[in-house]
C-alpha positions as CSV (number, residue, x, y, z in Angstrom):
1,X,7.8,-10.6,-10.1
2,X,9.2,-7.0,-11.4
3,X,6.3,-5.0,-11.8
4,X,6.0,-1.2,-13.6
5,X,5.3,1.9,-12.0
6,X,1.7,3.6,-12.2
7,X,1.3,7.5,-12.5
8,X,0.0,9.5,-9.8
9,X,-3.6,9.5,-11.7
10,X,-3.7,5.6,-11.7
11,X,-2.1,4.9,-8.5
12,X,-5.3,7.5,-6.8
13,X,-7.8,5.0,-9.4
14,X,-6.8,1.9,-7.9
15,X,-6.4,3.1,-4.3
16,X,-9.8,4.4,-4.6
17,X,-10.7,1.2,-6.3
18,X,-9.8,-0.9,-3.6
19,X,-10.5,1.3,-0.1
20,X,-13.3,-1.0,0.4
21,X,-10.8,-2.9,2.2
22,X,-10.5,-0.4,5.2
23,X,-11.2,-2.4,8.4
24,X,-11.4,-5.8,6.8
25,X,-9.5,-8.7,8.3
26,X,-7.1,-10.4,6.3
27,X,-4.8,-13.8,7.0
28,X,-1.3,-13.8,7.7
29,X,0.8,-16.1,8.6
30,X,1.9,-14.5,11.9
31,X,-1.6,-13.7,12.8
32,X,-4.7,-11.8,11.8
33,X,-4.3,-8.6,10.6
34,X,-6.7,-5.0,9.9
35,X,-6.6,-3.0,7.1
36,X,-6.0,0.3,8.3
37,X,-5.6,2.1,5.0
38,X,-5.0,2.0,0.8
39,X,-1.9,4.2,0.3
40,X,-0.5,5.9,-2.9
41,X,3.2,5.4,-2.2
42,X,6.8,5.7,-4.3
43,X,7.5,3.2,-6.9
44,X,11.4,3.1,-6.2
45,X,12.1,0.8,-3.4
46,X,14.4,3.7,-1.3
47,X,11.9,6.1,-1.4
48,X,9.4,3.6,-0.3
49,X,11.3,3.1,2.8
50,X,11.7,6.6,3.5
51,X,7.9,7.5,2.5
52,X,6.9,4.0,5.6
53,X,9.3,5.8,8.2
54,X,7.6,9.6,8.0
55,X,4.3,7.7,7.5
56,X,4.4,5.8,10.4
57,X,5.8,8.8,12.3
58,X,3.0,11.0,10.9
59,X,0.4,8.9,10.0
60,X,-0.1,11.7,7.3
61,X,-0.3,9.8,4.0
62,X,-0.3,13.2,2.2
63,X,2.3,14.5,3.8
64,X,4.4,11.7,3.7
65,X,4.5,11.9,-0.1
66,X,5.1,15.5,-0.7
67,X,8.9,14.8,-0.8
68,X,8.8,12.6,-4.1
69,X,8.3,14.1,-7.3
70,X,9.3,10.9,-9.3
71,X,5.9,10.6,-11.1
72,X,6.4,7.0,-10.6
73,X,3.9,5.8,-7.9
74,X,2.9,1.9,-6.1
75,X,0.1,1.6,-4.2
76,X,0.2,-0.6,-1.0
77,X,-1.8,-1.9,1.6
78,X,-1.1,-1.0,5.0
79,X,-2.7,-3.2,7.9
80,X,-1.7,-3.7,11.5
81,X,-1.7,-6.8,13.4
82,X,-4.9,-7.1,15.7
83,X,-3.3,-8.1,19.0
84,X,0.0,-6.7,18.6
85,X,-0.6,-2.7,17.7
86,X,3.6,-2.7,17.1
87,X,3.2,-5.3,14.1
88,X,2.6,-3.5,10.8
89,X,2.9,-5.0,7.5
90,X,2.9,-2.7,3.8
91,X,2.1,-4.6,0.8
92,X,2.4,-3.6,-2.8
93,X,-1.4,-4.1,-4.1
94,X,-0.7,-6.5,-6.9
95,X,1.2,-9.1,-4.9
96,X,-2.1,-8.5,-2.2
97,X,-4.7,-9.1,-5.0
98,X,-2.7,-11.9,-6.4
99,X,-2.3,-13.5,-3.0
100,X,-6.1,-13.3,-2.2
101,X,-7.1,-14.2,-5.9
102,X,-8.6,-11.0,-6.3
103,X,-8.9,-10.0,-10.5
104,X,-8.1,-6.6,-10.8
105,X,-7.4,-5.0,-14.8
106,X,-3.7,-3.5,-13.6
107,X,-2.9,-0.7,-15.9
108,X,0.2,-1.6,-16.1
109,X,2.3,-4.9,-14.7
């Protein structure tokens, strides 16, 4: 599914909306993961990539942003496999609530 951008002002909304995820547990299908964090990141999908390498480097959320002045902004989850600490996994947040069944009112799809 092709999904739409979010400004900077919704993308903070929603991450703040769902932070109550931090240190949960979720499924996958390569083990059981941890939510580490809720993460405002770059809509387009090369500055994505870019923003996961310095984040993972940095572990800076903030910092790993300050390079994109787009205005178009995603919002991901980013949780680690439990017994493998090299395992990460970043999902955008709509295909995670749509996976888990969780209704959220999207600003935009």
């Amino acid at each position: 599914m092709e999904f739409t951008p979010f400004t900077l002002e919704q993308a903070r909304d929603i991450a703040e909306d769902f932070e109550d995820l931090i240190d949960t547990d979720i499924k996958m299908d390569d083990g059981i993961y941890e939510v580490i964090d809720v993460i405002i990141s770059p809509f387009s999908e090369d500055a994505g990539r870019f923003f996961i390498d310095e984040f993972l480097l940095t572990k800076d959320k903030v910092a790993s942003l300050a390079f994109y002045n787009s205005g178009e902004y995603d919002v991901v989850v980013f949780a680690g496999n439990i017994n493998d600490p090299e395992k990460n996994v970043f999902i955008d947040i709509r295909t995670f609530a749509g996976q888990r069944g969780i209704s959220y009112n999207f600003p935009c799809q």
